[in-house]
VOLUM-457706 format. One record per atom (N, C-alpha, C, CB): residue in one letter; x, y, z. Coordinates in steps of 0.05 Angstrom, whole numbers, plus 5000, padded with zeros to 4 digits. Glycine has a CB too. Layout:
% residues N
AXYZ
...
***
This chain:
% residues 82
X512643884765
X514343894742
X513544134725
X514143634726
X515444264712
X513944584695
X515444474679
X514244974703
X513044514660
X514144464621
X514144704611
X511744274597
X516644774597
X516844964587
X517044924556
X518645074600
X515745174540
X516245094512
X518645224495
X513845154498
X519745174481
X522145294472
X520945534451
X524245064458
X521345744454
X520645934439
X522446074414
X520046084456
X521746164402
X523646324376
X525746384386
X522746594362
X525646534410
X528246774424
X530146554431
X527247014458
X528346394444
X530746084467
X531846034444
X529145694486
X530945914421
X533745864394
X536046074392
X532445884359
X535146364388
X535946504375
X538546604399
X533646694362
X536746584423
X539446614449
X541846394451
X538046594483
X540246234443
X542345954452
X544646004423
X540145534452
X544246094399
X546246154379
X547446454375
X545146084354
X545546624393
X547146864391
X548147044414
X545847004377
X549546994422
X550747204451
X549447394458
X553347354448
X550247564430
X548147874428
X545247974431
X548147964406
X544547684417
X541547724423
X541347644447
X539547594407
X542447444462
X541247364489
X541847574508
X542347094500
X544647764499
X544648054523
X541648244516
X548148314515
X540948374489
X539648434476
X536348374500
X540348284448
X535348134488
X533747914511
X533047974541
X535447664515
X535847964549
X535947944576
X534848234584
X538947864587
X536448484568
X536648774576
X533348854580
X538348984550
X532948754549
X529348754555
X528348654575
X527648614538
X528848404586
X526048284604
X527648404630
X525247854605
X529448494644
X529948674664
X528748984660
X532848664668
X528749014641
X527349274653
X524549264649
X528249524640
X523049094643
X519949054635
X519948934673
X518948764599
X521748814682
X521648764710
X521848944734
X523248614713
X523149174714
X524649404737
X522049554738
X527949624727
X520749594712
X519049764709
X515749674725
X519149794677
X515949404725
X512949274738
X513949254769
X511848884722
X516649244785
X517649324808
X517349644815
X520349234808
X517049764795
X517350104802
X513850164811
X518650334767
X512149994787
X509650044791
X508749944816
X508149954772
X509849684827
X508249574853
X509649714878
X508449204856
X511249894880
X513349994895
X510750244893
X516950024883
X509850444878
X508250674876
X506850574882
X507750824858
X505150434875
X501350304888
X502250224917
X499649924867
X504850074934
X504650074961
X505050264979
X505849924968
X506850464969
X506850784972
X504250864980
X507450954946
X502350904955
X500551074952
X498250904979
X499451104916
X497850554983
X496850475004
X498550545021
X496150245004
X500050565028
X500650625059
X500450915073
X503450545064
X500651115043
X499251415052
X496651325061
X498951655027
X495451235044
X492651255046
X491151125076
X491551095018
X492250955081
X491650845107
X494451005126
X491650455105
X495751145131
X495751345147
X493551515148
X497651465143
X492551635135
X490651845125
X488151755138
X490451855090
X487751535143
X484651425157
X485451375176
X482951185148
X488451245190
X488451285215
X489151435232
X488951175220
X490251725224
X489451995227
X486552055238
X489852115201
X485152035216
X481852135218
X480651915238
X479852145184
X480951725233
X480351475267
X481251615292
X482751125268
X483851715295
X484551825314
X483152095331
X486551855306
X483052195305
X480752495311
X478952475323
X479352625292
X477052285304
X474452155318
X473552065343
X474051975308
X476151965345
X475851875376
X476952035396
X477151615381
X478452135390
X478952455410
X477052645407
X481652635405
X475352685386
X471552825384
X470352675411
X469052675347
X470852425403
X468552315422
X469352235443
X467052105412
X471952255463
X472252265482
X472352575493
X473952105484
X471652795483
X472153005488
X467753015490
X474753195463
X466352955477
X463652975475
X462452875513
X462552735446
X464652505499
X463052485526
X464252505556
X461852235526
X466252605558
X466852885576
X465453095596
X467453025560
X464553195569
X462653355567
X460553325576
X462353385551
X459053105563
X456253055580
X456052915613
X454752845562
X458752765618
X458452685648
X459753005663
X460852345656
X461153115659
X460753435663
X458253505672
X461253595638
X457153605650
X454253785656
X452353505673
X452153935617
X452753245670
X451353135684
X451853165714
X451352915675
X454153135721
X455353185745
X454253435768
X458153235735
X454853675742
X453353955748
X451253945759
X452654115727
X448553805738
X446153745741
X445753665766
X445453585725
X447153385769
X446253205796
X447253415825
X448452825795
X449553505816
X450953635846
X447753955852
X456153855835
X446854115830
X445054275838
X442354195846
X444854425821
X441153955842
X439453785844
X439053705879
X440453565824
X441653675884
X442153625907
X441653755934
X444153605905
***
């Protein structure tokens, strides 16, 4: 059950048209505006985690290119050894 309390404005809407457009105009854009903000902060996370999984990617193409490399010259090693 949600209890709600009747506030100054709830009178003043329920007797005045104007104020309740007035009312309304306000709490939509205090909504548009806290939608605009969570819309930029998921933006800015979803760059940001591109951006690391970019550099994850790198990393691991470093290090499949390293160890490459070392079964290479190991290879070398073992075949002159021979």
């Amino acid at each position: 059950m949600i209890v709600r309390t009747i506030t100054k404005s709830d009178s003043i809407e329920k007797d005045n048209l104007a104020a309740h457009v007035e009312i309304c105009n306000h709490r939509y854009e205090v909504l548009e505006a806290k939608i605009s903000s969570i819309e930029t902060k998921l933006e800015n996370l979803l760059a940001s985690n591109e951006q690391q999984r970019s550099q994850v990617i790198s990393m691991i193409k470093a290090a499949v290119a390293i160890i490459s490399l070392v079964v290479s010259v190991t290879v070398i090693f073992l075949d002159k050894i021979h």
